[in-house]
LOKE-968703 format. One record per atom (N, C-alpha, C, O): x, z, y; residue number from 1. Coordinates in steps of 0.02 Angstrom, whole numbers. Each point is the difference from the previous one (the first is absolute). Layout:
% LOKE-968703
+--------+--------+--------+-----+
!   east !     up !  north ! num !
+--------+--------+--------+-----+
!      X !      Z !      Y ! NUM !
...
+--------+--------+--------+-----+
//
This chain:
% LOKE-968703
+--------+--------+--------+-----+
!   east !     up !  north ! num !
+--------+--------+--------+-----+
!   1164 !   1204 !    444 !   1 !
!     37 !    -55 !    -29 !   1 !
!     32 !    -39 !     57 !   1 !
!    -25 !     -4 !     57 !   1 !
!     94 !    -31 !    -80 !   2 !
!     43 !    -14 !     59 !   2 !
!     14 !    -92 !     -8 !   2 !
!      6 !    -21 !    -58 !   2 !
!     -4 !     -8 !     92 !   3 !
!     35 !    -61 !     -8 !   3 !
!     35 !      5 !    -58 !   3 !
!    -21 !    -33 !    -48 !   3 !
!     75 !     72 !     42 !   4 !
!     62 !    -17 !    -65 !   4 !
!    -40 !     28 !    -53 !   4 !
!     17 !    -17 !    -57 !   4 !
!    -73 !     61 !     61 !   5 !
!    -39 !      6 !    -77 !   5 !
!    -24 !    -50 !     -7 !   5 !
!     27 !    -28 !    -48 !   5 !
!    -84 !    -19 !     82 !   6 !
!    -38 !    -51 !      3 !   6 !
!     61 !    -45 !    -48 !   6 !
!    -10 !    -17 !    -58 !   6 !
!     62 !      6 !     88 !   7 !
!     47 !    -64 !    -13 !   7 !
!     32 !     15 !    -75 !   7 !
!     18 !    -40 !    -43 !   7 !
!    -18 !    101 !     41 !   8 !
!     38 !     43 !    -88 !   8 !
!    -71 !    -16 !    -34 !   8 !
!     10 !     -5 !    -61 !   8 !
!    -59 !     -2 !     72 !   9 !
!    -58 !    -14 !    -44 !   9 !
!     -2 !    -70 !    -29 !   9 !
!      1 !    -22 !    -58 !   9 !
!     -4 !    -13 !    138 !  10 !
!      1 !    -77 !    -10 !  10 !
!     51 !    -16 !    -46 !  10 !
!    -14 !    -32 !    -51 !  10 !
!     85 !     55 !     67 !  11 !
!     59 !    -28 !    -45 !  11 !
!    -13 !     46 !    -79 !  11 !
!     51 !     -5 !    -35 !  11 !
!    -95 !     40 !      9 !  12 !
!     -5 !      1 !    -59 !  12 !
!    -56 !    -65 !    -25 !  12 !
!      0 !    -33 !    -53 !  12 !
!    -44 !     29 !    112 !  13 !
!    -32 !    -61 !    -33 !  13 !
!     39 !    -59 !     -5 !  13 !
!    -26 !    -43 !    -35 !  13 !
!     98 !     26 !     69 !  14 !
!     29 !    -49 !    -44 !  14 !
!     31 !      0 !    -45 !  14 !
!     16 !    -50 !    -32 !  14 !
!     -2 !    104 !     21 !  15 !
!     53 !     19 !    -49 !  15 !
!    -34 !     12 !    -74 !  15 !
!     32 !     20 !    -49 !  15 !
!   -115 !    -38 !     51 !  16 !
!    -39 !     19 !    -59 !  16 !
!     13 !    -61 !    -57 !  16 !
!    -34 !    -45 !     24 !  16 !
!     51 !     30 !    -59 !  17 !
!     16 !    -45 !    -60 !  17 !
!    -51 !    -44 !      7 !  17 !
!     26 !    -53 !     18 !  17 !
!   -103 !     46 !    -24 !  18 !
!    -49 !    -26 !     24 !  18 !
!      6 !    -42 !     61 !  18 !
!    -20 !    -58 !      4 !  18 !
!     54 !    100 !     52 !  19 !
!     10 !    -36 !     64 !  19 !
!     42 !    -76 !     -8 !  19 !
!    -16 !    -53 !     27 !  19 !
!     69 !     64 !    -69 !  20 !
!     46 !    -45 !     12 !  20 !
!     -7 !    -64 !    -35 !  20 !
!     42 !    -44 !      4 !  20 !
!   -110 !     40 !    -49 !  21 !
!    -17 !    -22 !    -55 !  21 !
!    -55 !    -67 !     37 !  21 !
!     -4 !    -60 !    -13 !  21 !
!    -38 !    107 !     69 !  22 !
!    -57 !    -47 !     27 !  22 !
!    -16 !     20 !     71 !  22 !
!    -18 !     59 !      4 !  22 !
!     19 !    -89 !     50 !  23 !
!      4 !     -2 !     55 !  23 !
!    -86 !     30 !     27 !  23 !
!     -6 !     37 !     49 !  23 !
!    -57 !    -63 !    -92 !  24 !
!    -36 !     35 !     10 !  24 !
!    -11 !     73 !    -10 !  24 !
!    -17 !     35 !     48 !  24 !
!     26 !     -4 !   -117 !  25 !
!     39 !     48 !    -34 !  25 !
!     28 !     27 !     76 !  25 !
!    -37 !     20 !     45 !  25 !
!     74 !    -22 !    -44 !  26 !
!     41 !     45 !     74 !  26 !
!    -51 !      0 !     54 !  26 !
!    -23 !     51 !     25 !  26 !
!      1 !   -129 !     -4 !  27 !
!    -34 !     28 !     33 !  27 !
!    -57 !     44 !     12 !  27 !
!    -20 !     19 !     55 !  27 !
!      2 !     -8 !    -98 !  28 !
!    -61 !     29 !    -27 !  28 !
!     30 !    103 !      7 !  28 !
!    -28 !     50 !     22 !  28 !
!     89 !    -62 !    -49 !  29 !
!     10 !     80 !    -21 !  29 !
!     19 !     31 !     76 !  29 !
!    -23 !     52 !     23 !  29 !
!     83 !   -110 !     18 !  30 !
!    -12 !     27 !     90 !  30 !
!    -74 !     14 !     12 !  30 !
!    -20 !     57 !     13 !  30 !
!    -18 !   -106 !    -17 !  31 !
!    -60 !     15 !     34 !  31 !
!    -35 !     80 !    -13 !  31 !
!    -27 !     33 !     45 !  31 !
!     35 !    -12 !   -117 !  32 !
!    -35 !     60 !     -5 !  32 !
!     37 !     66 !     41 !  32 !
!    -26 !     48 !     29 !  32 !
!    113 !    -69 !    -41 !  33 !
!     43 !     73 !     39 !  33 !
!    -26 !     -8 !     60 !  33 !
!    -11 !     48 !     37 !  33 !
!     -7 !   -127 !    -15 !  34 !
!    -20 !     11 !     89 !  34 !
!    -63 !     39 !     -5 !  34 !
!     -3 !     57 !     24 !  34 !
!    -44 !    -82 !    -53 !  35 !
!    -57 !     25 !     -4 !  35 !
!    -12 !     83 !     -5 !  35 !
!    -43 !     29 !     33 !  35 !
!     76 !     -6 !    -66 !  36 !
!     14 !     69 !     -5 !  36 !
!     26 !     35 !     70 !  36 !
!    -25 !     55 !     16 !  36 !
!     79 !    -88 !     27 !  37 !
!     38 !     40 !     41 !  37 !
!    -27 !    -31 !     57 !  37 !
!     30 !     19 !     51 !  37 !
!    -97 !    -79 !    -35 !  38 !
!     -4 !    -23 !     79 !  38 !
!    -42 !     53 !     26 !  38 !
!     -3 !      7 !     61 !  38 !
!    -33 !     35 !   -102 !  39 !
!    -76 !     49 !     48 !  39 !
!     38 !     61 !     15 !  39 !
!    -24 !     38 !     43 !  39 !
!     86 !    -21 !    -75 !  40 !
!     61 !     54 !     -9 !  40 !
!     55 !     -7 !     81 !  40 !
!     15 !     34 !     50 !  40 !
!     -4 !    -92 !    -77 !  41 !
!     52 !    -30 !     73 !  41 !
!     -8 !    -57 !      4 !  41 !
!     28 !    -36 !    -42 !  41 !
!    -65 !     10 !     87 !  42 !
!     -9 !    -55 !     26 !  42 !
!     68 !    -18 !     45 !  42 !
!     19 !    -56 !    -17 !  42 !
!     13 !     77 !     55 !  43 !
!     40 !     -2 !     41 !  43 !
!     81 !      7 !    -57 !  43 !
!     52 !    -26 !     21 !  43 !
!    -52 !     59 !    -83 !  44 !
!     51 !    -32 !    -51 !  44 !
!    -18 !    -57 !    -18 !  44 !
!     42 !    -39 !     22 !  44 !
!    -79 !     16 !    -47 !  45 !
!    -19 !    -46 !    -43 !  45 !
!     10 !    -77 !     53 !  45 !
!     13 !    -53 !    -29 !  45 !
!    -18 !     54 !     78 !  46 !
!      9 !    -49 !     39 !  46 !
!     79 !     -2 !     28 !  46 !
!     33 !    -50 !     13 !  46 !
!     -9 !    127 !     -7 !  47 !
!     99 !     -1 !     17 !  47 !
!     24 !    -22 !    -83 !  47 !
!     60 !     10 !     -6 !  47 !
!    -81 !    -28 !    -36 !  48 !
!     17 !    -23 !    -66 !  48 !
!     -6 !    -75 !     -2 !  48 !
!     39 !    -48 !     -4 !  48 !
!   -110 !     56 !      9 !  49 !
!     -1 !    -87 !      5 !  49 !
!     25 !    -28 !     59 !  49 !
!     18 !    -58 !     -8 !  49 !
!    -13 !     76 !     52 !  50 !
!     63 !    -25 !     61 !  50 !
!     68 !    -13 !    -41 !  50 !
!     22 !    -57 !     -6 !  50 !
!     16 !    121 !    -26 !  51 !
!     60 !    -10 !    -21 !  51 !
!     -5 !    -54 !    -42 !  51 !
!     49 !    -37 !      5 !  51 !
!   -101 !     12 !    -56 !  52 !
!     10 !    -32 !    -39 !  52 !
!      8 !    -80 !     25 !  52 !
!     39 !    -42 !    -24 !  52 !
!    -86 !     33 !     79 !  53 !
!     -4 !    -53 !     27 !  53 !
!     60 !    -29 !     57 !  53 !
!      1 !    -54 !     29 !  53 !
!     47 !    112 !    -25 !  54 !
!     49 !     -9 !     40 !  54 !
!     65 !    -11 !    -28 !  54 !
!     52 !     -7 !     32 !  54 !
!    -65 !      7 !   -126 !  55 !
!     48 !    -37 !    -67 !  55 !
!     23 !    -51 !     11 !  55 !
!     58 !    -16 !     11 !  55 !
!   -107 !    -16 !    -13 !  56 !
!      4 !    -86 !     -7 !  56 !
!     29 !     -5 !    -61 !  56 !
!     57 !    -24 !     -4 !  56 !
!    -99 !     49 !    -62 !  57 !
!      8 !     -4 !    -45 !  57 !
!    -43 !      4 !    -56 !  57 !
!    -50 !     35 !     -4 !  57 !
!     70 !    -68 !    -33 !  58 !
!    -74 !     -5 !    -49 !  58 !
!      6 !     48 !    -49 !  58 !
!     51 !     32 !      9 !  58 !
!    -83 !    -15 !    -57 !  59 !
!    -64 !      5 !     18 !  59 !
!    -22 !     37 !     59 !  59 !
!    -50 !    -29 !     21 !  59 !
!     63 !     75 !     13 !  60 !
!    -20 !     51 !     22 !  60 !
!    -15 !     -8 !     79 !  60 !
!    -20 !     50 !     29 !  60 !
!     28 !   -107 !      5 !  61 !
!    -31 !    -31 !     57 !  61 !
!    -71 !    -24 !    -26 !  61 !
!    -53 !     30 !     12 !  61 !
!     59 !    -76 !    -41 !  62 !
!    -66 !    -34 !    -22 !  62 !
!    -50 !     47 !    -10 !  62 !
!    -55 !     -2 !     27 !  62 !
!     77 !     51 !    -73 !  63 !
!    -30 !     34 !    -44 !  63 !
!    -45 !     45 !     93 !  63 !
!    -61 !     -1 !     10 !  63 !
!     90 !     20 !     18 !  64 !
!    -17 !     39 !     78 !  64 !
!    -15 !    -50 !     15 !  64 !
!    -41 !     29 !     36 !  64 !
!     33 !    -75 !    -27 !  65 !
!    -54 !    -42 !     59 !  65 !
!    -66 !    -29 !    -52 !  65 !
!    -40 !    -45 !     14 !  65 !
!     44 !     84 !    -72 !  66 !
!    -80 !    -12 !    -59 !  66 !
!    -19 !     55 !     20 !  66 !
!    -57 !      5 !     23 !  66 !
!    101 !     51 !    -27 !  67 !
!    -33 !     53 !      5 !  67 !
!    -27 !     13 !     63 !  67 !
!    -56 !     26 !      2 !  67 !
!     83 !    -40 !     48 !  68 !
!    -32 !     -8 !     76 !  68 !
!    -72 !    -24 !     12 !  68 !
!    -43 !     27 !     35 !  68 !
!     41 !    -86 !    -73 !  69 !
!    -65 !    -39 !      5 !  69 !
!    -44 !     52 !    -63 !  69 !
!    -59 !      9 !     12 !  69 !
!     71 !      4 !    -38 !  70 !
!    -44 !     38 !    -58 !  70 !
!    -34 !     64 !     24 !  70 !
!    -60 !     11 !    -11 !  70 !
!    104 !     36 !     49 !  71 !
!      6 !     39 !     37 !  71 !
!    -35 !      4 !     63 !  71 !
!    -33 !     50 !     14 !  71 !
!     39 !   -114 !     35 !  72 !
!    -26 !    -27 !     32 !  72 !
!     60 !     47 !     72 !  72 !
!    -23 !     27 !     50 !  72 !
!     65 !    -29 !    -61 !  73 !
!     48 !     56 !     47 !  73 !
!     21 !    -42 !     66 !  73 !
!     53 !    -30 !      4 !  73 !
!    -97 !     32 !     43 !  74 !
!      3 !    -34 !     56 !  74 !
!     59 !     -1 !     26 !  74 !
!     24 !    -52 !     23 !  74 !
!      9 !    113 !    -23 !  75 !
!     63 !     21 !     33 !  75 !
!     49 !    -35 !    -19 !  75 !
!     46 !      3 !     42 !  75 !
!    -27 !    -56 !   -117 !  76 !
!     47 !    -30 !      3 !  76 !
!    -17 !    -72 !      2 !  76 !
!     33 !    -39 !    -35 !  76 !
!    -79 !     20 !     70 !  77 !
!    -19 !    -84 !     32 !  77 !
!     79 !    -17 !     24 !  77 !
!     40 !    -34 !    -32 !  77 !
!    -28 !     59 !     84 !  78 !
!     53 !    -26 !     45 !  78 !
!     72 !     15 !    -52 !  78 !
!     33 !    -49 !     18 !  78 !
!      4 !     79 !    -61 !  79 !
!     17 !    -13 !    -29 !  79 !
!    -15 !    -63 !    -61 !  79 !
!     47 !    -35 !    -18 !  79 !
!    -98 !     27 !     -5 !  80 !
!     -8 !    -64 !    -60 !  80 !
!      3 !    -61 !     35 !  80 !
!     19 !    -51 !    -29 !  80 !
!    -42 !     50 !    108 !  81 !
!     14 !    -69 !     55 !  81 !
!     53 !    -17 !     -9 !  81 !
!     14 !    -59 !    -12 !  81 !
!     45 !    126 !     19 !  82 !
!     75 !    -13 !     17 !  82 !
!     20 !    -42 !    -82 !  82 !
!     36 !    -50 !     -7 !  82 !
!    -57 !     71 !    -24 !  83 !
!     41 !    -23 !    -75 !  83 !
!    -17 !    -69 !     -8 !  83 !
!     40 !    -46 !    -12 !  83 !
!   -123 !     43 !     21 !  84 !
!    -22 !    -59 !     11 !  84 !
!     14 !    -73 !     30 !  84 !
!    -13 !    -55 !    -24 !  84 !
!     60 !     81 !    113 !  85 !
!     31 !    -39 !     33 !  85 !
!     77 !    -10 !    -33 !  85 !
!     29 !    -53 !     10 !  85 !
!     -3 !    100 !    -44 !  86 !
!     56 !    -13 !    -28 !  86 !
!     12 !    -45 !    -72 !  86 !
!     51 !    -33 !    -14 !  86 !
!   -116 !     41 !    -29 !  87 !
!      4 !    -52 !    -45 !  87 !
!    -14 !    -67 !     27 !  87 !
!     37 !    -45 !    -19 !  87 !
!    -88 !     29 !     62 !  88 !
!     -9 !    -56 !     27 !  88 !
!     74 !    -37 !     21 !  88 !
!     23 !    -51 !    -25 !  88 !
!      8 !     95 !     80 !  89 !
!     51 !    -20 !      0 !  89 !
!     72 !    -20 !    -49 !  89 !
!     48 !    -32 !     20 !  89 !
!    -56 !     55 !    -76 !  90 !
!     46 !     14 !    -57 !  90 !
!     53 !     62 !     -1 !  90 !
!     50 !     -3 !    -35 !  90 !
!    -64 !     53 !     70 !  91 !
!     49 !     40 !      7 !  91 !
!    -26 !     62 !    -32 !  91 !
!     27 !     53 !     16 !  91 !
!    -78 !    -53 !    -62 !  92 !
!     -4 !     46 !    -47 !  92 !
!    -54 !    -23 !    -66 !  92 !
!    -59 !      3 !     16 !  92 !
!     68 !    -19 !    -63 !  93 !
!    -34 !    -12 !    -72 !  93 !
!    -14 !    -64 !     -2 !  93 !
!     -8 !    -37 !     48 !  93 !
!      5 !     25 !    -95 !  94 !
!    -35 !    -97 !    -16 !  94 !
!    -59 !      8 !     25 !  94 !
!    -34 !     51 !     -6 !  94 !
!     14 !   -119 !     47 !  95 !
!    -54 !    -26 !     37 !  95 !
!    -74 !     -2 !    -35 !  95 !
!    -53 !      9 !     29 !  95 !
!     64 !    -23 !    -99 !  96 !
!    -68 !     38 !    -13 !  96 !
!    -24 !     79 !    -15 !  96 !
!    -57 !      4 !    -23 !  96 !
!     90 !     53 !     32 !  97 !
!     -2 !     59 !     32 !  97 !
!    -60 !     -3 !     40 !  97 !
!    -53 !     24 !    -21 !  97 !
!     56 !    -50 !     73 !  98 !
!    -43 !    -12 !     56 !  98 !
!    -63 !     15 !     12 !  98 !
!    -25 !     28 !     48 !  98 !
!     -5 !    -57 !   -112 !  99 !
!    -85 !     10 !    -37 !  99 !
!    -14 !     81 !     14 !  99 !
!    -46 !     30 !     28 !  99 !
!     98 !    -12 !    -56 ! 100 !
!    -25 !     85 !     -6 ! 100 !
!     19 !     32 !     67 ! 100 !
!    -15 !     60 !      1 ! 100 !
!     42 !    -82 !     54 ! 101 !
!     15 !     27 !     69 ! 101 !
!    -90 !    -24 !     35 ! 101 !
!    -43 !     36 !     27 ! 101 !
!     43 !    -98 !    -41 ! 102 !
!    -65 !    -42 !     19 ! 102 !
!    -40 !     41 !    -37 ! 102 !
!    -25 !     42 !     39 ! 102 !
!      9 !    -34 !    -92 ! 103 !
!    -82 !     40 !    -31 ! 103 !
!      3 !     63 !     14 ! 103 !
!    -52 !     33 !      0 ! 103 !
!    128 !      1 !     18 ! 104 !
!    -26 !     90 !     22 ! 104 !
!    -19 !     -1 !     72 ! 104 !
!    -35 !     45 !     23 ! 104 !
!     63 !   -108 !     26 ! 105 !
!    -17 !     -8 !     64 ! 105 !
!    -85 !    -18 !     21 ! 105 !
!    -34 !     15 !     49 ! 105 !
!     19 !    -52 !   -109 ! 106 !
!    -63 !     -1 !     26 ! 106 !
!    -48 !     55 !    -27 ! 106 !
!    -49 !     16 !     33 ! 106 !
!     66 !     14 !    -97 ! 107 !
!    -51 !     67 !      6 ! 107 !
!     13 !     54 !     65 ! 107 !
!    -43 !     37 !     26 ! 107 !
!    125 !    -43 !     -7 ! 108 !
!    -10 !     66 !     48 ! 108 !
!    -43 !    -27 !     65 ! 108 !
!    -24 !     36 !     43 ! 108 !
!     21 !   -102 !    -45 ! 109 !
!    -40 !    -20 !     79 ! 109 !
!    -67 !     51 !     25 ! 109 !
!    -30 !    -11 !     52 ! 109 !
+--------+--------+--------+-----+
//
């Protein structure tokens, strides 16, 4: 399994009628495609959640820096910092965003 499968999975989980309906709902249905494809490709599943987190778009940033912390995917700390320093600053999402840069930062500690 490749990055662009990982990401064709994820984008059916938004595209699920359910998804668009409830934000837990989605998150819940990413979590299982990850769950399925991280012991498979660990090294997709993280070039996915990179791409997603390199959107700057919702849902599907947010949604990668839950799954990071859920995941516990060390490897994208220094990416969720960067987003982190950019909402602080205002140059990417409303300022309360933040919480969820802050609560995946402190599980990956």
């Amino acid at each position: 399994m490749s990055k662009n499968d990982i990401l064709a999975k994820l984008q059916s989980a938004l595209n699920d009628p359910g998804s668009q309906k409830s934000g837990e709902y989605l998150e819940e249905h990413v979590a299982v495609q990850l769950k399925r494809s991280i012991g498979d490709d660990h090294v997709g599943v993280i070039q996915a959640l990179e791409s997603w987190l390199e959107l700057r778009e919702e849902p599907q940033t947010m949604i990668a820096v839950r799954m990071a912390a859920k995941f516990q995917i060390q490897e994208l700390r220094p990416l969720i910092e960067k987003l982190a320093q950019e909402i602080e600053k205002g140059d990417a999402f409303l300022p309360f965003y933040k919480r969820w840069t802050d609560e995946a930062l402190e599980k990956l500690m």
